[in-house]
N, C-alpha and C positions, 0 to 999 in steps of 0.2 A: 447155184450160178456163180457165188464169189470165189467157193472152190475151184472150178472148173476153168475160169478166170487167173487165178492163179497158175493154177498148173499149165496153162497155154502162156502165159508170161516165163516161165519158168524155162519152161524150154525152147519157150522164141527168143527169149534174147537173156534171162540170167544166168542159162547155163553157160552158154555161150561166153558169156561174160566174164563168169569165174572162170572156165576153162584158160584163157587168156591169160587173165590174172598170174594164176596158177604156173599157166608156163613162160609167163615171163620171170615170177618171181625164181622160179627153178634156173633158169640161162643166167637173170643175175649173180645168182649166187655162186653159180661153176665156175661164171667171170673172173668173181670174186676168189675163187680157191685157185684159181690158176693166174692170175694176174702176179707177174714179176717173176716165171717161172718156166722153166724151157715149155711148159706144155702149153703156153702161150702163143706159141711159134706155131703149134701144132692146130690153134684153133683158127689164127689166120691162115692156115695152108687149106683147113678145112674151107674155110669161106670163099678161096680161090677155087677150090674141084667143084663145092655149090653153084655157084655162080658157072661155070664150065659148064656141067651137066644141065644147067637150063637153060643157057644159049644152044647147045646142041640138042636139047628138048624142043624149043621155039624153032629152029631152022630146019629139026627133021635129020642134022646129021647122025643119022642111026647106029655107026660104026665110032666113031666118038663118045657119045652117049654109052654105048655096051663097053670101052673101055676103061670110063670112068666107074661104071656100077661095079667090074670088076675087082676096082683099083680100092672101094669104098670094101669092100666083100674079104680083099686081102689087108686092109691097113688095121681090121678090127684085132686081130694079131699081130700086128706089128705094133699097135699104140701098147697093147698089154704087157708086151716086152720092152718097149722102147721108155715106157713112163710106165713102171711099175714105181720107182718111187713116190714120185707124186699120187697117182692113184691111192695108194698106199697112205698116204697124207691127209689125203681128201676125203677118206673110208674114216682113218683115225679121228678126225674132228669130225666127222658127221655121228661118228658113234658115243661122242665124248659130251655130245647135245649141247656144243659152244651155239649153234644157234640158236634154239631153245630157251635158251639161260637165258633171263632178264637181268640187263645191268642193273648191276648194284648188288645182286644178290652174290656173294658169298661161300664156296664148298667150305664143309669141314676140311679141319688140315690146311687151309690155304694160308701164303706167307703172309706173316702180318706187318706190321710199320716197324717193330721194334728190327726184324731181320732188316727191312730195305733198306734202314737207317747204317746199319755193319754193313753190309754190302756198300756202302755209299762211302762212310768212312774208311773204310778198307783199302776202296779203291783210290780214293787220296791220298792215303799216303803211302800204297805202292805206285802210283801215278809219280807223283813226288820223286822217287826214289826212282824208279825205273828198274821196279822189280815186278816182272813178268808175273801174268796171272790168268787162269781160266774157271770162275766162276758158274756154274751151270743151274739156272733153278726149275726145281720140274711144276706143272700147272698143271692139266689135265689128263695129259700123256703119262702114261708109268714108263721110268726111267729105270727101271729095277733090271734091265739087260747092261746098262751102263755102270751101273752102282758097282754091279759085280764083279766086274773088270779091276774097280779100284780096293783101296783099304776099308773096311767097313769103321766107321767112328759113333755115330749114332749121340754127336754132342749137339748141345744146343749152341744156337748161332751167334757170337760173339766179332767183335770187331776183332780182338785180337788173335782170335784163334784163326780165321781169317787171312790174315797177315801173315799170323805163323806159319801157317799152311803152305806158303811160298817163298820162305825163305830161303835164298840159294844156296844150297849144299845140304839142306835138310831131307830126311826119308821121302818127303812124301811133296817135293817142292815140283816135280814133273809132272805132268798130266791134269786133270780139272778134278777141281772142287765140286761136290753135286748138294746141292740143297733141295730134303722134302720139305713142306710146310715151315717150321723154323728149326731145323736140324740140319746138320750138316752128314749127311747119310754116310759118305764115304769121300776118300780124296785119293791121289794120283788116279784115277778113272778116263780110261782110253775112250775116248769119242773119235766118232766119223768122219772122214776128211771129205769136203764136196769134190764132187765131177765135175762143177759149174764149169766151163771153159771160157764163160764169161768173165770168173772173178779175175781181177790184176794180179800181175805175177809178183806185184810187189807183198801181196798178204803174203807172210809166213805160215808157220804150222798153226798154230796156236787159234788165230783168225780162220782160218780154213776147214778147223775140226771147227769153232765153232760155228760156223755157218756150217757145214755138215749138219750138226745136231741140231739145228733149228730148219732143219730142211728134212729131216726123219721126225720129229715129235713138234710140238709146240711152245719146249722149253725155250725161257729167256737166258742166252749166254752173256756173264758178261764178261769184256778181254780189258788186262790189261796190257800194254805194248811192252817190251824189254831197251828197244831200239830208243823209242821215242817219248814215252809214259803217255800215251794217248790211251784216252779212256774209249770202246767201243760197245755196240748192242746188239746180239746178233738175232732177231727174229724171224719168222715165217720166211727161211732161207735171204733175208736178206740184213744189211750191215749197215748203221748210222756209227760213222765213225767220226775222232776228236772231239766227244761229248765234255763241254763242261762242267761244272759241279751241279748246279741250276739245271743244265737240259739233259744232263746224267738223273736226277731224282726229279722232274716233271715228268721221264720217260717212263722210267719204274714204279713211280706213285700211279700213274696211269692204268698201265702193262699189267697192275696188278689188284687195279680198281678201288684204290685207298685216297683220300683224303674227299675233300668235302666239291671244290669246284675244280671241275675235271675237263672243260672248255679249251680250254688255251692250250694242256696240256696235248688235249686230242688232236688239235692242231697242228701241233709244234711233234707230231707220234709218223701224222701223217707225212708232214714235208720230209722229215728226216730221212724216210726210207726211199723217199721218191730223190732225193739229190744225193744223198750220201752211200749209193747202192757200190760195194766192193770196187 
């Protein structure tokens, strides 16, 4: 009887239940992988033809309605083409199990505090100086198609080597710097320039590959300016730009899930990219 009882609860209303569950948590999360990103555009256009085809559902306009299902039948090849990047984005961190991962834990190889700390310093005193810089550090995404473009070095990470890295007129002072875990893999390395047609035309090259590379992978870039010694951060294709010392290592200790109370910093991760977008 109590078996029986359950399994008629089960499917009168817990399946039901999870089912729900289930797909809303699924629509959150595509929310979440496409939020701040042309394919953004694409899921409000989507909500307009929805709403379309069920007005012309309720009214019975028959011939409307069969233009839309057509419209829904040719766009599934035009999204595949039109946002293969993104897609492409969205496949990589689903494969890479970032949601999966319980914070706090940890990969092997991941960069530790002693690197964030060179990178911090680094970047103050090319900030300082207004000598241009592009830092790239790789997290879950393998970067090894980018590495190969530049000089292979395979040093460990250093504040000065760092520096030296971009001094002007030196070998290897054009192009990004790429850091795996606390090595400095290779340097002058050719990265991606975005499409965005959104960013300002005021970003130069430097800002622009790196928002590229954080729009192909999940790397943290980080720029220094030449024009201006503004320090910026280029993530999940978008840019917290004139970072201070303080909201430059709140963002990185964060980004990279290091130090003890990580509150404020989550905070101050989120506003950034929501006001300070290219």
């Amino acid at each position: 009887m109590s078996i029986g009882w359950l399994k008629d609860l089960w499917f009168g209303y817990v399946k039901d239940a999870v089912d729900i569950v289930l797909v809303a948590a699924v629509i959150y999360y595509l929310i979440l992988l496409v939020r701040g990103t042309r394919a953004m555009q694409l899921v409000k256009g989507l909500v307009v033809i929805v709403g379309i085809w069920l007005v012309s559902s309720v009214l019975g306009l028959s011939t409307l309605r069969w233009l839309v299902s057509q419209a829904f039948s040719l766009g599934v090849v035009a999204v595949l083409v039109l946002f293969q990047p993104e897609l492409r984005r969205a496949l990589e961190h689903l494969g890479s199990g970032q949601m999966f991962r319980r914070r706090g834990f940890r990969r092997e190889g991941a960069v530790g505090e002693g690197t964030v700390e060179a990178i911090l310093q680094a970047a103050d005193y090319l900030s300082k100086r207004r000598i241009g810089a592009l830092i790239a550090v790789e997290r879950d995404v393998g970067l090894k198609e980018y590495i190969e473009t530049g000089v292979p070095l395979g040093a460990t990470v250093t504040k000065e080597l760092l520096i030296q890295l971009f001094i002007p007129n030196t070998p290897l002072h054009d192009g990004a710097a790429i850091i795996v875990g606390d090595a400095v893999a290779a340097a002058s390395c050719y990265l991606p320039l975005t499409e965005n047609p959104a960013i300002h035309q005021s970003l130069g090259t430097r800002h622009r590959a790196a928002i590229g590379l954080s729009e192909a992978t999940d790397a943290v870039v980080v720029v220094v300016s030449e024009e201006t010694g503004d320090v910026s951060v280029a993530v999940g294709g978008h840019l917290a730009r004139g970072l201070g010392a303080e909201a430059l290592r709140a963002l990185l200790m964060e980004t990279f899930e290091l130090g003890d109370d990580k509150r404020a910093e989550r905070r101050f991760a989120s506003w950034g990219w929501r006001k300070r977008d290219g």
